[in-house]
C-alpha positions as CSV (number, residue, x, y, z in Angstrom):
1,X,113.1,102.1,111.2
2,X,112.4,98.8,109.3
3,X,112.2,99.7,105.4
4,X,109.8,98.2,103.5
5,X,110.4,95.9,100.0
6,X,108.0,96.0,96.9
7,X,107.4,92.9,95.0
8,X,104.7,91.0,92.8
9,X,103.3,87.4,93.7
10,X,101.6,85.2,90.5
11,X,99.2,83.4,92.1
12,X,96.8,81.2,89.6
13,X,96.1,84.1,86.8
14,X,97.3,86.6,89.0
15,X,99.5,88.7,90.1
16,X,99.6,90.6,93.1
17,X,101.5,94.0,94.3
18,X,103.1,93.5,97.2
19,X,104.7,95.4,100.1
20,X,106.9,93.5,103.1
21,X,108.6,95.0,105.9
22,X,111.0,92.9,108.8
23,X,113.4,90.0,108.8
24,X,112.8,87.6,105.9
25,X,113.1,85.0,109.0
26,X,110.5,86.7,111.2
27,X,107.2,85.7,112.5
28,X,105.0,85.8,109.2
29,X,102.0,88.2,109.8
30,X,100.0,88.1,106.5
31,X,97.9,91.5,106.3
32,X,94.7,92.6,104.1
33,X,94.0,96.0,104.0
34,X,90.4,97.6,104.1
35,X,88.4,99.6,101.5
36,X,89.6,101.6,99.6
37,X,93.5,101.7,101.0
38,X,95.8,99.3,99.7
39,X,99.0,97.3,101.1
40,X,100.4,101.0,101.8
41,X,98.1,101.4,104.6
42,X,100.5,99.2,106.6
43,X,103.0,101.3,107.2
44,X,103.2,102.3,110.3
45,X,101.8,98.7,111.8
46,X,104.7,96.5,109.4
47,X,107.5,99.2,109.6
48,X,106.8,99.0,114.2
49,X,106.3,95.3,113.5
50,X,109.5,94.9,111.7
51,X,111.4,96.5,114.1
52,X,110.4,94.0,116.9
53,X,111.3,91.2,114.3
54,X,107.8,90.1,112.7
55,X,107.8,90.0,109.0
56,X,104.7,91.7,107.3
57,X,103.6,91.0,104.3
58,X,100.5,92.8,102.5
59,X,99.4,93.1,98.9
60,X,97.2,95.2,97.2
61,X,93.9,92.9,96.5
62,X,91.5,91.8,93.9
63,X,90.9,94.8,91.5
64,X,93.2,97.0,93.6
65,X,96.5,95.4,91.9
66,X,96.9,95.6,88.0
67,X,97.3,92.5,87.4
68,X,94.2,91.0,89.4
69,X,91.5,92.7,88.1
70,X,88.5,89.9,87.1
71,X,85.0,90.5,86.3
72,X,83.0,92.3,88.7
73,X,80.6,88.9,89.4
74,X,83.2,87.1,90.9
75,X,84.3,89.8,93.7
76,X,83.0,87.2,96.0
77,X,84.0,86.6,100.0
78,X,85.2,82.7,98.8
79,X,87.4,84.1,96.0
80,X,89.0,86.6,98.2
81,X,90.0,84.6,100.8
82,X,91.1,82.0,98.2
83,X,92.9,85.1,97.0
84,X,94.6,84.9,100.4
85,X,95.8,81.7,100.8
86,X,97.0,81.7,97.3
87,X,99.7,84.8,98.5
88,X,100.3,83.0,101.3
89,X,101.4,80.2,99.7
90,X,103.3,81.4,96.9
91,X,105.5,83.1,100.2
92,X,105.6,79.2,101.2
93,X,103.8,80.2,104.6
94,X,102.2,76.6,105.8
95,X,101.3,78.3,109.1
96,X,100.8,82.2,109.9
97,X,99.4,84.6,111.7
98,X,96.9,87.0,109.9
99,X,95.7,90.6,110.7
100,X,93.0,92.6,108.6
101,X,91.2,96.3,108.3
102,X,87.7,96.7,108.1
103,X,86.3,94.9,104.8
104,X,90.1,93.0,105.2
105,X,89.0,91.4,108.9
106,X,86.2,89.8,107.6
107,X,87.8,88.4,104.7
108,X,90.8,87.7,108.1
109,X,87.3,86.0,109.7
110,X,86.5,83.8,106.9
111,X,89.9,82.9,106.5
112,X,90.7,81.7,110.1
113,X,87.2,80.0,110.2
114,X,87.7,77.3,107.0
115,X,91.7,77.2,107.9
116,X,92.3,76.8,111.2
117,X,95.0,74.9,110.2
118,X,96.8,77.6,108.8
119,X,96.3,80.2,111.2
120,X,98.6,80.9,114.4
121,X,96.5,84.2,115.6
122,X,93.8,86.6,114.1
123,X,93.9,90.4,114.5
124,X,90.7,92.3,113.7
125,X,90.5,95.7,113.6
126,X,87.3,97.5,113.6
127,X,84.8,95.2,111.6
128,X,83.9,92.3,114.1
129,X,82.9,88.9,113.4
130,X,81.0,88.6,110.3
131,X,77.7,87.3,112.2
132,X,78.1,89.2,114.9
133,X,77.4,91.9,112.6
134,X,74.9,90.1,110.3
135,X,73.1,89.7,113.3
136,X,73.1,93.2,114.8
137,X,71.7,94.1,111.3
138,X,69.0,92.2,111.9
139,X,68.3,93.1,115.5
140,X,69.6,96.6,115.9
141,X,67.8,99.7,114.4
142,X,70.8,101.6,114.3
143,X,73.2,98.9,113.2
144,X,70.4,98.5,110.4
145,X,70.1,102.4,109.0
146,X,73.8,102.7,108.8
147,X,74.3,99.2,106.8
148,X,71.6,100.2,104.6
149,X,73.7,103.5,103.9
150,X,76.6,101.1,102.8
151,X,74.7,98.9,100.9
152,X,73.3,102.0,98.9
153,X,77.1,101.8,97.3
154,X,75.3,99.8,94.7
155,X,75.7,98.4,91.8
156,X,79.8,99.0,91.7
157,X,79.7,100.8,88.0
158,X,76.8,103.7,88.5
159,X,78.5,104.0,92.4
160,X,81.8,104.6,91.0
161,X,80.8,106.7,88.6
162,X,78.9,109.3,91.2
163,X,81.4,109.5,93.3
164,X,84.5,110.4,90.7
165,X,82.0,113.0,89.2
166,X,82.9,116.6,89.8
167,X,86.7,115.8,90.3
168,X,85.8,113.2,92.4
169,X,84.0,115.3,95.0
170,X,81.9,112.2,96.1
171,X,84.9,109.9,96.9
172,X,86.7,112.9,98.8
173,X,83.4,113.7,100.8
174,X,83.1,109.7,101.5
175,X,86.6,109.6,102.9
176,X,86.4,112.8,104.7
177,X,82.7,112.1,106.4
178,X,84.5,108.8,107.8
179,X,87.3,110.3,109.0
180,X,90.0,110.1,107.0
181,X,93.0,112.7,107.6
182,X,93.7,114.8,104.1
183,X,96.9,113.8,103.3
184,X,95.7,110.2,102.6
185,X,92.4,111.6,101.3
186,X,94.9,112.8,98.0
187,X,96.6,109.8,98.1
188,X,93.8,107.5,98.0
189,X,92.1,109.2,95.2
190,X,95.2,109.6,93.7
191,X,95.5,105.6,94.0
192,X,91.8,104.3,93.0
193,X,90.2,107.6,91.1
194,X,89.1,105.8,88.1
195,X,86.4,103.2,86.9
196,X,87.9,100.9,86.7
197,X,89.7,100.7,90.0
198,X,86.6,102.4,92.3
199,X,83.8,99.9,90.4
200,X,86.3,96.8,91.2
201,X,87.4,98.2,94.7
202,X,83.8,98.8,95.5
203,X,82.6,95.4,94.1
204,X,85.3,93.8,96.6
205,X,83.5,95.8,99.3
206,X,79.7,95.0,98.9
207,X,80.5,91.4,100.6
208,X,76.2,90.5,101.0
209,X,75.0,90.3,104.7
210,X,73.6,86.8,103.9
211,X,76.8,85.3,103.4
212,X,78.3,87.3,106.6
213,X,76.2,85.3,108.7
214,X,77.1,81.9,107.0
215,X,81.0,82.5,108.6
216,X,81.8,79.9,111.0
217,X,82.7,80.2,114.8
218,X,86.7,80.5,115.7
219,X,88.7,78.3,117.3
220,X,92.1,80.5,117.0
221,X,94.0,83.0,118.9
222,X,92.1,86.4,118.2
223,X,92.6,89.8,118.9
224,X,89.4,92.1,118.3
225,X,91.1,95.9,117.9
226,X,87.6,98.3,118.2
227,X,87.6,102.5,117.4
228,X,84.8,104.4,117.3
229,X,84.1,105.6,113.7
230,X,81.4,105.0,110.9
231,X,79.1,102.0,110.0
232,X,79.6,100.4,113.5
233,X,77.7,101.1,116.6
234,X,79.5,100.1,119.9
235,X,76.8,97.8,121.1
236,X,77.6,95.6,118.1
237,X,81.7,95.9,118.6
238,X,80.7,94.4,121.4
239,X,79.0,90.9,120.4
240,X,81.9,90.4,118.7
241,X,83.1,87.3,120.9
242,X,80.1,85.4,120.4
243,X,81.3,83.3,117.9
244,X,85.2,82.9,118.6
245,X,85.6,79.9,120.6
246,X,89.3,80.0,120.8
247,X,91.2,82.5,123.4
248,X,90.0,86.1,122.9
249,X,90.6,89.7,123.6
250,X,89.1,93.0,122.8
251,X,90.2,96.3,122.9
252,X,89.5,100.1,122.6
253,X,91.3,102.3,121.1
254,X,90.0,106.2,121.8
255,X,90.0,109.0,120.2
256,X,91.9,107.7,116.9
257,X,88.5,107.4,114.3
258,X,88.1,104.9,112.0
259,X,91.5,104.9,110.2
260,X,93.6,103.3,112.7
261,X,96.1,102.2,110.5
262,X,96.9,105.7,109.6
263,X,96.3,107.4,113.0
264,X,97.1,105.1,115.3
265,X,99.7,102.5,113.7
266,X,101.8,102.3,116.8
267,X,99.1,101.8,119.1
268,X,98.0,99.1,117.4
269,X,101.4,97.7,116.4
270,X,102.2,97.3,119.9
271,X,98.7,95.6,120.6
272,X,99.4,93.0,118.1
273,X,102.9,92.2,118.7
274,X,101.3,91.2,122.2
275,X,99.2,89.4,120.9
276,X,101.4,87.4,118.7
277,X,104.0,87.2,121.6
278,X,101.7,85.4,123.6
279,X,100.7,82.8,121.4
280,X,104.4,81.9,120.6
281,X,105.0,81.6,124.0
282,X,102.1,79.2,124.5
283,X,103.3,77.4,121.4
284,X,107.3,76.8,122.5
C-alpha cells in the first residue's frame, strides 16, 4: 500500500500542512477535505489512488493548518478557493484534476466553475452543486429546516465555545448524530478541540447560501459521488446536474452514511479512478 509523505506549502502569507500519497509523476488529483476533518481524511481514497498511480495531494485548510489561520471575516468562498489554486500552484500543477468532501466540493465547485482552464475532472462527494442546493433551500421544506439547523452554527466564537463545553460533549454529539464512526470521533476532537481551531474551522464552514447560488454552471468532466446522511435530502442530490454543462455522472453509494471517506474509501477510490481514466483517455 502506497505510503503517504508530509510536507508544508508557503503560499502568499501562508503556509499549508500537507499530506501526498502516489508517484511524484502521477496524475495530479488535488483534494479538499470537508468540515471538520483535515488532509488525513484522505487516506484511504490517496493511499487506493496511489496504488493505481495517481498522485494525491491534500492539505489541511484555512484555520485548520497552523500557519493559515487569518481573521475570522475573511473565511470567505473566494479566498478559499484562491487558497486552492495558490497550493496548486506552488506544486507547479498548470492543469489538474480536483476532488472535494462536503463543505470541500463546493469550494471543488467554485473552483472548476472560474478555472475551467485549470481543471481536467471534478469529483464531488455528497454536497452537490452549490445552486442546486441554494435552490432546494428555497424550494424545498425539508431541504429548508435542515439548512436552517446548520446555519444555527452561528457566529463561529459563541458556536465553538458550546460545543467544546463539558469536555466537548457538543462537538462529540455533532459528529456522532451525523454519523461519524468513534475512532475518528477522538481523533477529530483530538485535532480541532480548541477555539481557536473549532471558531476558524466553523467560520470556513458557514459559506452564506446567497453566494451558493452565485456559482457558475460547469463545463468540465464531473463526477457527483451521493450517500445518504445529514443536511441533504435525496430529492436535492438529485438536481445536482442542472448546472454542469460538461459530461456528467452521478452515483449512489448505500449504506456507508455521510463519512465516505472514512467508510467507504475504496468504493469511492475506485469510482474516481474511473472517472479520471476516462477523461485521459478522451484526452490522448
Amino acid at each position: 500500500m502506497t505510503a503517504f509523505r508530509q510536507g508544508r506549502l508557503r503560499v502568499g502569507d501562508f503556509a499549508f500542512d500537507t499530506r501526498e500519497w502516489g508517484p511524484p509523476s502521477g496524475l495530479p488529483l488535488l483534494a479538499l477535505h470537508g468540515f471538520p476533518q483535515g488532509a488525513e481524511s484522505w487516506d484511504r481514497l490517496g493511499h487506493c489512488l496511489g496504488d493505481a498511480g495517481v498522485r494525491t495531494i491534500a492539505f489541511d485548510q484555512r484555520g485548520y493548518s497552523p500557519g493559515a489561520r487569518p481573521p475570522l471575516e475573511t473565511y470567505t468562498l473566494d479566498a478559499v478557493v484562491a487558497d486552492a489554486l495558490g497550493v496548486a500552484d506552488a506544486l507547479g500543477f498548470e492543469r489538474f484534476h480536483i476532488a472535494g468532501f462536503g463543505m470541500g466540493a463546493v469550494q471543488a465547485w467554485e473552483l472548476a466553475a472560474v478555472v475551467p482552464q485549470r481543471v481536467r475532472t471534478l469529483t464531488a462527494l455528497r454536497f452537490p452543486h452549490p445552486r442546486s442546493f441554494a435552490e432546494a433551500v428555497a424550494t424545498d421544506a425539508e431541504q429548508r429546516a435542515l439548512w436552517t439547523e446548520l446555519e444555527g452554527m452561528s457566529p463561529p466564537v459563541p458556536a465553538a465555545r458550546a460545543l467544546l463545553a463539558d469536555d466537548c460533549r457538543g462537538l462529540r454529539e455533532f459528529l456522532r448524530g451525523a454519523g461519524m464512526p468513534e475512532v475518528h470521533i477522538g481523533r477529530t476532537v483530538a485535532r480541532t478541540g480548541t477555539e481557536e481551531i473549532l471558531s476558524a474551522a466553523i467560520a470556513w464552514h458557514l459559506i452564506p447560501l446567497e453566494r451558493m447560488a452565485k456559482v457558475g454552471d460547469i463545463d468540465v468532466p464531473t463526477l457527483y459521488v451521493w450517500s445518504a446522511g445529514p443536511a441533504l435530502t435525496a430529492a436535492t442530490a438529485a438536481r445536482c446536474g442542472e448546472h454542469v454543462r460538461g459530461p456528467f455522472r452521478s452515483e449512489t453509494l448505500a449504506g456507508v452514511g455521510h463519512w465516505m471517506l472514512e467508510t467507504a474509501g475504496e468504493q469511492v477510490a475506485s469510482r474516481v479512478r474511473a472517472h479520471l481514466a476516462g477523461e485521459n483517455e478522451a484526452a490522448s
